[in-house]
C-alpha positions in Angstrom: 0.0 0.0 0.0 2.9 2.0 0.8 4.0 2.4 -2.9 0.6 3.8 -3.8 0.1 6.7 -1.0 2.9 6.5 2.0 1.3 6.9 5.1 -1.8 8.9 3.7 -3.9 6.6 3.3 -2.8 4.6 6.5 -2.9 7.7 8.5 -6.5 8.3 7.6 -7.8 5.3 8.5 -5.9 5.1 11.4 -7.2 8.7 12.9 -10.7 7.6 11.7 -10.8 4.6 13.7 -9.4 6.4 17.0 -11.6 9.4 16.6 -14.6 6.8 16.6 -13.2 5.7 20.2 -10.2 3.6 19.5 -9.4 1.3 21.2 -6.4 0.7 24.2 -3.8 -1.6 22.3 -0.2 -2.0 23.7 2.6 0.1 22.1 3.7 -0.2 18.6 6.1 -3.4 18.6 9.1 -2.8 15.9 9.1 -5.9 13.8 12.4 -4.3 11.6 14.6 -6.4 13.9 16.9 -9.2 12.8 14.9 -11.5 14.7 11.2 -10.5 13.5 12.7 -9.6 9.2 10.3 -11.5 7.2 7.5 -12.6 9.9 4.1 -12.3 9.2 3.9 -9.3 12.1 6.6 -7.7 9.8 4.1 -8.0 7.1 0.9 -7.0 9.0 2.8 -4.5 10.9 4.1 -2.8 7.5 0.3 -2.7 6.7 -1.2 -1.0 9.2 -4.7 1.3 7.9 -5.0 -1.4 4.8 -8.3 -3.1 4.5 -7.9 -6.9 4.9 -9.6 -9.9 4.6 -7.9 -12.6 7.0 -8.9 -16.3 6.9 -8.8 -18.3 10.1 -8.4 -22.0 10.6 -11.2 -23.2 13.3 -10.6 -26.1 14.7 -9.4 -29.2 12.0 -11.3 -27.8 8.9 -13.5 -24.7 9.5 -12.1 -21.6 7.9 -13.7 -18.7 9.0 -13.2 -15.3 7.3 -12.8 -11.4 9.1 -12.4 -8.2 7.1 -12.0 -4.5 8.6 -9.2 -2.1 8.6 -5.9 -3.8 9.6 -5.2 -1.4 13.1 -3.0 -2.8 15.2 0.1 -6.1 15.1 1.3 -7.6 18.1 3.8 -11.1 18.6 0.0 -13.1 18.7 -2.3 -11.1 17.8 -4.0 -8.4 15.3 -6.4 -6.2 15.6 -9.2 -5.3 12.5 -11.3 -2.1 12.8 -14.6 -2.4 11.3 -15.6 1.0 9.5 -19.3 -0.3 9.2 -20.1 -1.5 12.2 -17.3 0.8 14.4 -16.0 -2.0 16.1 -12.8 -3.7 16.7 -11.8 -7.7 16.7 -8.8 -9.1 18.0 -7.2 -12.1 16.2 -5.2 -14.7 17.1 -2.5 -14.9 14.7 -1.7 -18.6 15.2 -4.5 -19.4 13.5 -4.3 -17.2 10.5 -3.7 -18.8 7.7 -4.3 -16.5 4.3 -4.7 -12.6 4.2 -5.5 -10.5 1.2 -4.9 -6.8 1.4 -6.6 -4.5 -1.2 -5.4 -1.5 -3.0 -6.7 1.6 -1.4 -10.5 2.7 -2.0 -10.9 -1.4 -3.0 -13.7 -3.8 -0.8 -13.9 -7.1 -1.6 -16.5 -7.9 -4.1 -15.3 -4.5 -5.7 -12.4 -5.9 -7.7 -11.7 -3.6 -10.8 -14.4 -1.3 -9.4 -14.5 1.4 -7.3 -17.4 3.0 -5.4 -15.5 5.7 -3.6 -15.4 9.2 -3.8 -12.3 10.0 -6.0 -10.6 13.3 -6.8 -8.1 14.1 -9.6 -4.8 15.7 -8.3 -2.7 17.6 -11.3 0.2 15.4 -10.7 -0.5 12.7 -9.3 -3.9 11.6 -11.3 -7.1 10.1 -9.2 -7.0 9.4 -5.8 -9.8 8.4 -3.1 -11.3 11.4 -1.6 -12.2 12.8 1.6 -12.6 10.1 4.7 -11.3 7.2 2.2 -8.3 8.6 0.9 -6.5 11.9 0.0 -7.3 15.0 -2.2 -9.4 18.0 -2.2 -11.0 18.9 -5.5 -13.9 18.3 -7.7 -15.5 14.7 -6.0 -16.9 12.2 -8.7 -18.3 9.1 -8.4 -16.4 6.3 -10.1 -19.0 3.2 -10.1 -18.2 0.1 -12.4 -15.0 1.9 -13.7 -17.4 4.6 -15.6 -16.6 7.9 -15.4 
């Protein structure tokens, strides 16, 4: 997500969630260590304010699927912020097994579409708009990739 918007993106998600309450999570672990390079925390932690659908194994066969706003990593845990619903879900991270991270202003069932505000930067081209993304600017709708 990084290469498309550093820290934007994530940033705005992030303050959305906490302005809606937060919630109390330990510090910010630092998984850029020799120990934690390449771990799935380093992944998640990297991540942070992406939208995310994780798939847990439950029990020997049962997957079971979560989606929200990746907000916080810890060593066995991470936490997902639903925007919908305003609430959070912690995860065990033993049990997570697949994760797919979208591109910014992207839900699943959205692939290739987009039904978020976007604005057009000179620059930088179209970017999501207002609590999804960046940008101030004339707001249009971009629905099934129409204009």
């Amino acid at each position: 997500m990084s290469q498309f918007y550093p820290d934007a993106v994530r940033n705005i998600a992030m303050d959305h969630a906490q302005s809606s309450g937060g919630l109390v999570t330990p510090p910010e672990e630092n998984f850029n260590t020799d120990a934690m390079r390449g771990s799935l925390q380093q992944i998640l932690s990297d991540n942070l304010g992406g939208y995310v659908a994780c798939e847990f194994l439950v029990g020997l066969q049962a997957m079971m699927k979560k989606e929200g706003i990746l907000y916080s990593v810890g060593r066995s845990y991470l936490t997902l912020y639903e925007p919908g619903t305003q609430t959070f879900m912690v995860c065990d991270i033993f049990s997570l097994k697949f994760i797919t991270f979208y591109l910014p202003g992207q839900r699943p069932g959205q692939v290739g579409t987009s039904t978020v505000p976007t604005v057009t930067i000179p620059g930088v081209g179209e970017v999501p708009a207002g609590d999804y993304g960046l940008g101030t600017g004339s707001i249009h709708w971009n629905v099934g990739g129409g204009r």
